[in-house]
C-alpha positions as CSV (number, residue, x, y, z in Angstrom):
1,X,16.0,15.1,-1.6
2,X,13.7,13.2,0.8
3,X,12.7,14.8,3.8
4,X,11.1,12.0,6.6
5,X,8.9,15.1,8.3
6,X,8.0,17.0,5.5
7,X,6.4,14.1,3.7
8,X,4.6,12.9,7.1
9,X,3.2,16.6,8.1
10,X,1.7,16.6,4.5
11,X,0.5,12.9,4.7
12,X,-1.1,13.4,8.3
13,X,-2.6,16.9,6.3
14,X,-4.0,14.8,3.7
15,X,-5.4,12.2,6.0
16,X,-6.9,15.0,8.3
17,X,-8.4,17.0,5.4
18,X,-10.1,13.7,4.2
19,X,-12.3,13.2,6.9
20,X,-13.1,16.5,8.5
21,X,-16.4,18.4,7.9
22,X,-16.8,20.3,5.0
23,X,-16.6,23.8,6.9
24,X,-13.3,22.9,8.0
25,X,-11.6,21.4,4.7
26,X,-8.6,23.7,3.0
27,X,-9.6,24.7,-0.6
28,X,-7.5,23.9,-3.4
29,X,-6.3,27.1,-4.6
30,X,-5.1,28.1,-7.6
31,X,-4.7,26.9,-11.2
32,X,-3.1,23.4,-11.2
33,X,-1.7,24.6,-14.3
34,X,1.0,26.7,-12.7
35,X,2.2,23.9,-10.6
36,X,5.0,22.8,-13.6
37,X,6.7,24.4,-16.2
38,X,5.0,23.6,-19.2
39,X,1.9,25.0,-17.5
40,X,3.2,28.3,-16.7
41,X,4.6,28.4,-19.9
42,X,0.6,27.5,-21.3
43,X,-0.7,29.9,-18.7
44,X,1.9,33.1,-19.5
45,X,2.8,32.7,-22.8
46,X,-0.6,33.8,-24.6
47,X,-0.5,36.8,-22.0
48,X,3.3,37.9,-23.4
49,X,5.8,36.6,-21.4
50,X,8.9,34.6,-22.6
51,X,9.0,30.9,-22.0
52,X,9.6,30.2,-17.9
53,X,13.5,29.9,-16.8
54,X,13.0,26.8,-13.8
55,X,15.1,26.6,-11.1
56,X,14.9,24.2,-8.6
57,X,16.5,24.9,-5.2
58,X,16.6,22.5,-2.1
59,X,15.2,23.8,1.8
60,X,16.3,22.0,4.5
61,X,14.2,22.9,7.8
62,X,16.2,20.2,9.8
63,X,16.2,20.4,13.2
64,X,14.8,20.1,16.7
65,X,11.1,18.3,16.5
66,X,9.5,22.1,18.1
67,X,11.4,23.4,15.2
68,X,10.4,21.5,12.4
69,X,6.9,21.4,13.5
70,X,6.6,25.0,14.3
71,X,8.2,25.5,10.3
72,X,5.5,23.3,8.8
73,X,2.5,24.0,10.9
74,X,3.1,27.7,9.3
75,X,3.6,26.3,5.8
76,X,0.0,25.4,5.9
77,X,-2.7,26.7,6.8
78,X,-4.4,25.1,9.5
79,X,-7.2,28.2,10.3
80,X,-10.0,26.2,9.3
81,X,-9.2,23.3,11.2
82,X,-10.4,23.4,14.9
83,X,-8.2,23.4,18.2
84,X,-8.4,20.0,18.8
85,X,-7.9,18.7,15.7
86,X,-4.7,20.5,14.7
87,X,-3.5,19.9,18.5
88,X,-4.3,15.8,17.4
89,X,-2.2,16.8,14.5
90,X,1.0,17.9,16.5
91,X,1.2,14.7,19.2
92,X,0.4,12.7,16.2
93,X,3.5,14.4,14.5
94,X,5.6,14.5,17.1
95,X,5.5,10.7,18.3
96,X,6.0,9.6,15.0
97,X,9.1,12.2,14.7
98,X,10.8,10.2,17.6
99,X,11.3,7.4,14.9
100,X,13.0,10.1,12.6
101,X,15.0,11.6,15.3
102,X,18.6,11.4,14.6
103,X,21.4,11.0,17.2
104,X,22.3,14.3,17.8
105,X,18.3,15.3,18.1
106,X,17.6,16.8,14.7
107,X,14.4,15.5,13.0
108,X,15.0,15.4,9.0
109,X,13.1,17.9,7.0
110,X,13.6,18.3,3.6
111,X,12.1,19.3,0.4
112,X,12.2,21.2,-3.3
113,X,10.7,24.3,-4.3
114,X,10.8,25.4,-8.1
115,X,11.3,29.1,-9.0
116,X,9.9,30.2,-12.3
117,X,11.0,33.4,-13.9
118,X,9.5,35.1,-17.0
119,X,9.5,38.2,-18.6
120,X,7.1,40.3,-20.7
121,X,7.9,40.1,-23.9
């Protein structure tokens, strides 16, 4: 499922991320490990838990450009950035949106999640 504004919010992200000072640059988080299925499995299995049932379920956050942006700008977390930078961010997003902006005014946002459920054993 492609989702235009989803993609570009985490491309603009990635571009931002890259050249701003280290004090304001996200993390990574986590253990890349639990990203996919086999590495939950890698990650839960020693610990007791039965192999990972994957489900993979669309979210469509379609809608008005104030919408959209206001649903991924929370997605993310954009603390560390300054004012300026995540204000850049938005008019960057949203004049590149008008491109994506369907007829009827809804900007397409789309994307996957994957939910993983185990059980102890």
């Amino acid at each position: 499922m492609g989702g235009g504004a989803y993609e570009r919010v985490l491309a603009l992200l990635r571009a931002t991320i890259e050249v701003a000072p280290a004090a304001q640059r996200i993390p990574a988080l986590g253990d890349r490990r639990v990203r996919s299925r086999e590495g939950l499995d890698e990650v839960l299995g020693p610990a007791g838990f039965t192999p990972v049932d994957w489900e993979t379920v669309p979210i469509d956050l379609s809608g008005p450009v104030e919408q959209v942006w206001a649903a991924l700008s929370g997605l993310y977390d954009f603390g560390p950035l300054d004012r300026t930078t995540v204000e850049r961010l938005r008019r960057t997003f949203f004049a590149e949106a008008r491109d994506m902006t369907t007829s009827d005014g809804q900007v397409p946002c789309a994307f996957k999640v994957h939910l993983a459920t185990a059980r102890l054993r």
